[in-house]
N, C-alpha and C positions, 0 to 999 in steps of 0.2 A: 642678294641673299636668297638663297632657296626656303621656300614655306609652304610648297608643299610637294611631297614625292607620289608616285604614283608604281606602283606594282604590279609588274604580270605575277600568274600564279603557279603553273604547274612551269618545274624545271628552275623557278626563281627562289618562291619562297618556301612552296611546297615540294614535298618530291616526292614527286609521283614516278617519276622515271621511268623503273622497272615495273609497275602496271600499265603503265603505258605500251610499254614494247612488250610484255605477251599478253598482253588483251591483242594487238595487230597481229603477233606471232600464230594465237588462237585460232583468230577469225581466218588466218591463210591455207591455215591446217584444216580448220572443219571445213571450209568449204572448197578444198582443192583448188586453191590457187596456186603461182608461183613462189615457193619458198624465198623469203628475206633474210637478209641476215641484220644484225644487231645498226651495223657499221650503215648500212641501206635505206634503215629506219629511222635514225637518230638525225641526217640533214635533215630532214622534211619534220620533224617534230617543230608544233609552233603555229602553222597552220592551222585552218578548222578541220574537224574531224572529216568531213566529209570530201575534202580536198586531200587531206593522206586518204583514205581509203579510196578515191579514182587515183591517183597516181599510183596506189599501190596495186590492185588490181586491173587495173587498167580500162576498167566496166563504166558506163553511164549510168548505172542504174546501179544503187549500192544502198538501198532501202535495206534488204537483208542482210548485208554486211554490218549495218549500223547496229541494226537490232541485234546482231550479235557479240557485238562489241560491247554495245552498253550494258549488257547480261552479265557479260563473263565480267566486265567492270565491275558493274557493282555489287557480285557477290564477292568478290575477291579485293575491295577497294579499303575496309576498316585496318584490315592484317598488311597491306603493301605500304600504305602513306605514311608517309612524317614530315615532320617539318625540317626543314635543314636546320645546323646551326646557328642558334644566336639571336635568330628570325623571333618569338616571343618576345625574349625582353629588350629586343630594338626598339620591335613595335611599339611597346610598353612606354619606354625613353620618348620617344617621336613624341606619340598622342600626350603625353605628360609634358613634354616642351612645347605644345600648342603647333606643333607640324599639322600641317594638312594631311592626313590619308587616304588613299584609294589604290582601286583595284581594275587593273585592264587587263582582259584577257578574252581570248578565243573560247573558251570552251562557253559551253552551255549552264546556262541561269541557275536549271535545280544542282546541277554537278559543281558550280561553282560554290552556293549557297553551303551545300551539304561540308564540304573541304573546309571553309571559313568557322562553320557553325562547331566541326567537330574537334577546332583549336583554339575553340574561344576568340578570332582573328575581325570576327566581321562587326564586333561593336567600336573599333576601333577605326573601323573604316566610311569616311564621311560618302565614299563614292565609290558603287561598284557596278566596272560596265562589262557586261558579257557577250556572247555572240548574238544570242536574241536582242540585245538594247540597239542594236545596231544596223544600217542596213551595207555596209563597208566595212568587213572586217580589219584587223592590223595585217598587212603594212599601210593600209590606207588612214588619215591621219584622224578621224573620226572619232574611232573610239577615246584617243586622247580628250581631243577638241573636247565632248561630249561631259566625260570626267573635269575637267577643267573648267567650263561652264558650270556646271553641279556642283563643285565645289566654290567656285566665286572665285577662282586662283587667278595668277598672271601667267602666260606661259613663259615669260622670261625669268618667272621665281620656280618652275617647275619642273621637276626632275623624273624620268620617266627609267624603272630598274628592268632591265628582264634581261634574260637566258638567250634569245632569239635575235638573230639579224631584224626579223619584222616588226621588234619591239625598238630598235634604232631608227628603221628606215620610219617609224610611225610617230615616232618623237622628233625626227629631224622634218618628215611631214608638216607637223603641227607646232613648227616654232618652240619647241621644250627642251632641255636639257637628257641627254640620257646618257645611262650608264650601263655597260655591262658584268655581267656575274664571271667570277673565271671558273667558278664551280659551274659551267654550263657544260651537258656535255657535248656540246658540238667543238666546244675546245674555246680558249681563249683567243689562240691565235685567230679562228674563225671571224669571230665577233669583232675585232681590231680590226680586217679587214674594211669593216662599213663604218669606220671612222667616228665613235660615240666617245662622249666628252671626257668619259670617266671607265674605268674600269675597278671594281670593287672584288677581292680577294677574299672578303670577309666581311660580312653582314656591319661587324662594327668600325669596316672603312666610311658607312655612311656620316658617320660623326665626325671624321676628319675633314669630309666634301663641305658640309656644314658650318665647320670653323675657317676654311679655308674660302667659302665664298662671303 
């Protein structure tokens, strides 16, 4: 029986999406890089920021580019985000059924904090690991492990949801169950590809995973 699930955040729960890709689209523009297209951008989302920004420009040195990024982010970050559907009062259901919750994800600590804080999301969360908690981001299986120690879970009771192939290959890492989003936009079919236990349509398929283990 699963008891306790674990959540990436940007592309899963939140959607962030389209700030995502023209904060990258920005940063390419002001600083004369090779123009991306949408299609160019979206496999490589999932990653640390700092791993799309050298693939995308191709540079070692992407200090400037960062700081540009997280500029143009977080002035433009209140007005782009929402939550996808249903995401709220799932959460809501879970934490009221005495589910375990948490949060794994790549991005960074205050950018994660800030997301949780501004949807009322992070008092429901017993575990949240970000790119700073960590010295091996996802696909490496740590950030799970890590959550899952922290919450005192089993990882054969643990369900890990996200948008991203690295959020499978980090759950299949770490002995856990995972599940992909078909609202991801790398596509459904993508994510099938790396073979995760479950695939989830809709926010309130996780109640049926639920009755069904």
């Amino acid at each position: 029986m699963i008891d306790t699930i674990l959540f990436d955040l940007d592309g899963t729960i939140i959607d962030t999406n389209e700030l995502i890709i023209t904060s990258f689209l920005h940063v390419l523009e002001k600083h004369q890089l090779a123009p991306l297209t949408r299609e160019q951008i979206i496999p490589k989302m999932g990653a640390t920021l700092e791993q799309q920004l050298q693939q995308f420009s191709g540079l070692g040195d992407i200090t400037t580019l960062m700081t540009s990024y997280r500029s143009y982010n977080d002035v433009h970050h209140d007005d782009m985000v929402k939550l996808f559907p249903q995401v709220e009062e799932v959460v809501q259901q879970l934490h009221a059924r005495g589910i375990r919750l948490g949060v794994v994800t790549t991005k960074n600590k205050p950018g994660t904090i800030r997301v949780l804080d501004m949807f009322g999301l992070q008092k429901y969360m017993g575990a949240v690991i970000t790119l700073n908690d960590v010295d091996h981001p996802k696909p490496h299986a740590e950030p799970i492990l890590k959550a899952v120690e922290l919450l005192g879970a089993d990882p054969s009771r643990t369900l890990m949801v996200g948008d991203s192939p690295m959020d499978i290959q980090s759950a299949q890492a770490a002995g856990v169950l995972s599940a992909g989003v078909a609202w991801s936009l790398k596509g459904e079919k993508a994510l099938l590809e790396h073979k995760p236990d479950y695939m989830l349509h809709d926010m309130n398929d996780v109640y049926t995973l639920l009755e069904q283990e």
